[in-house]
C-alpha positions, 0 to 999 in steps of 0.5 A: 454414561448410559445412553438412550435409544430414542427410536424404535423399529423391527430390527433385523440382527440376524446371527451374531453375537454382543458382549458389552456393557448394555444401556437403557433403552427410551423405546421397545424393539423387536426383531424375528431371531431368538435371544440367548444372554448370559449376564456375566455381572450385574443385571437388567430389568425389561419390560417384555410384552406385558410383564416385567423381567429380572435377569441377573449375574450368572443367569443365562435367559432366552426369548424369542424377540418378536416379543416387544421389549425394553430394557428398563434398569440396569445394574452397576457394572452390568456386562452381558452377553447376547448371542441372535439366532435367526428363528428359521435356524432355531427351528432346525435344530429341532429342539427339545419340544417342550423347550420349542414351545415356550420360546415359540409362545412368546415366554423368556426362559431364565436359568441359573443353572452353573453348567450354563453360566461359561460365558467364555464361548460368546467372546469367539462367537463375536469374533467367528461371525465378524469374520463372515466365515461360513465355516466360521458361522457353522462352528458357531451354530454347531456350539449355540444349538448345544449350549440350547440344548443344555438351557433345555436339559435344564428346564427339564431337570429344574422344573423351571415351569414354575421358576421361572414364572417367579421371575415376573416382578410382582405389580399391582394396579395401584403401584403402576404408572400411567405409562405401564398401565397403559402398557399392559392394557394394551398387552392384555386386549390388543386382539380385540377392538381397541381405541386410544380413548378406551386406552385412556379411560382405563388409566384415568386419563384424556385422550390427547395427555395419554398420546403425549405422555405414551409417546414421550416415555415409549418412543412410540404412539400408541396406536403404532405400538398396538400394531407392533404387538399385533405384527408380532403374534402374526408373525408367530402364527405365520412361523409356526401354524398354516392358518389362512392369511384371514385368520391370522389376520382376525386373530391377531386383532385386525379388523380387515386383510387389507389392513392386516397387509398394509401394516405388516408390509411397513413394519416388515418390508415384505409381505406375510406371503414372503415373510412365511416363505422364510420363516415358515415351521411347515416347510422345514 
């Protein structure tokens, strides 16, 4: 049986590594680390950021996750195989810059390349990181930045630059619901100016129906999920550009530093200073 995941939050996965038979999720998520899953039977669909993703059996998918998204649609039987990188170690190994900058740009990257499709390494990798072994965890890095490396090579050899935009499934305005056209509404302008009424006028709808209807299918108000989209393009800038706190802060669709802080610091526990501490492309 399915289960649904009522909440939704900024996860903190850090390194480790699933295999199990996915379920659909009520709400987005997002978390800092890069995404790399093999689906090994069946397939699934998301909502990420503002599109719609198809994944399935033999395929092999990588993203970075401070893009919100939802699992939507499952297959029968699907099993699969994820593998969370924590986006600092990514950035290390120095990966192939046309390939860095897809990830780091918020595109998910999908391949069906066969010479990816031996998922047999995720299983020891679930196995090595339970164990908390450093020795264990650089065996796993060690493999994980090959198998990147390869999804890389692949990309380059398949030219999967206009592959993998065919894998966006095709909507058009009269076939959304409510729900997704609000979604990629919000997607689309959240670095400008935004009101729940707006929101609601684009989609046809009053005000008060279109929070209810939002937050009972998403699992999250509107308001709080156009902060989420506006945390996680500061937290790309933050990563990978040395912008000023300011222009981080107007360019990801804040009208104040004051509350560009206030709102990263209860989305993410710390504050944007201590966030690129961490995080920061510049000081590796």
């Amino acid at each position: 049986m399915r289960k649904l995941h009522n909440n939704i939050q900024f996860l903190d996965t850090g390194f480790c590594c699933r295999c199990e038979f996915p379920a659909v999720w009520s709400g987005f998520h997002q978390h800092n680390e890069v995404e790399l899953m093999f689906i090994k039977s069946g397939y699934v669909t998301y909502r990420f950021g503002g599109s719609v993703r198809k994944v399935s059996a033999g395929e092999t998918a990588c993203f970075w996750s401070s893009v919100p998204h939802q699992m939507i649609d499952i297959g029968k039987e699907t099993f699969c195989k994820w593998l969370t990188v924590p986006l600092c170690l990514f950035i290390q190994w120095q990966l192939p810059e046309y390939f860095l900058s897809k990830i780091i740009q918020g595109e998910m990257i999908i391949s069906l390349d066969s010479s990816l499709a031996d998922s047999s390494r995720f299983e020891q990798w679930e196995k090595d990181l339970s164990l908390n072994n450093e020795a264990c965890r650089k065996i796993v890095a060690l493999e994980a930045e090959a198998k990147l490396r390869r999804l890389a090579l692949s990309i380059e050899a398949n030219n999967l630059n206009s592959a993998s935009c065919k894998r966006v499934l095709p909507f058009s305005s009269g076939s959304l619901g409510k729900i997704e056209q609000m979604n990629l509404y919000i997607a689309g302008n959240y670095q400008k100016k935004l009101s729940v009424a707006e929101i609601a006028e684009k989609v046809k709808l009053h005000p008060n129906y279109a929070v209810t209807l939002f937050r009972s299918h998403c699992g999250i108000g509107i308001v709080d999920f156009i902060s989420r989209l506006r945390i996680s393009h500061a937290q790309r800038l933050l990563s990978t550009t040395d912008m000023k706190m300011l222009d981080i802060a107007f360019d990801s669709g804040f009208s104040s530093i004051s509350s560009f802080y206030e709102v990263f610091r209860r989305v993410c526990k710390k504050t944007p200073s201590q966030y690129r501490a961490v995080n920061s492309l510049y000081k590796l």
